[in-house]
N, C-alpha and C positions, 0 to 999 in steps of 0.2 A: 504494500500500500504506500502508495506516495502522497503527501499532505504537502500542499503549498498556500500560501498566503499572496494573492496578486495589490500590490500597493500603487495607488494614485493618488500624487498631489499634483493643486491648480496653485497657482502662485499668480503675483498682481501684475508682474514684469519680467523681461526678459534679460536686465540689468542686475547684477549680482550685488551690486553696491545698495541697491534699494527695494529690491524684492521682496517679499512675503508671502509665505504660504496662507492662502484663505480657504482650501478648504483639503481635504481627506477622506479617500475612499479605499475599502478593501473587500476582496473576496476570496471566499476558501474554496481550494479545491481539492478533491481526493480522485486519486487518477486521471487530471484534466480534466475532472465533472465537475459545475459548480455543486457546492451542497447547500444552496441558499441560503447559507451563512453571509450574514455581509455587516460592513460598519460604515456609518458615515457620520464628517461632523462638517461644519464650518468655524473656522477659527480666524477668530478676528475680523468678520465679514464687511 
């Protein structure tokens, strides 16, 4: 069995001096299936 966590961050800019992450998303998968496990926030929107 393989377990993987897929992670997505949005960010404000493309500029590393002033960027910020605004939001975060994940999904689980076990043998490349999602298993409708998921998280998401917004941070600092």
């Amino acid at each position: 069995m393989t377990r993987e966590i897929v992670l997505d961050t949005e960010t404000t800019s493309t500029d590393a001096k002033v960027e910020r992450i605004i939001e975060v998303g994940c999904v689980e998968l076990i043998n490349h299936t999602p298993t409708g496990r998921t998280f998401h926030r917004y941070c600092n929107p």
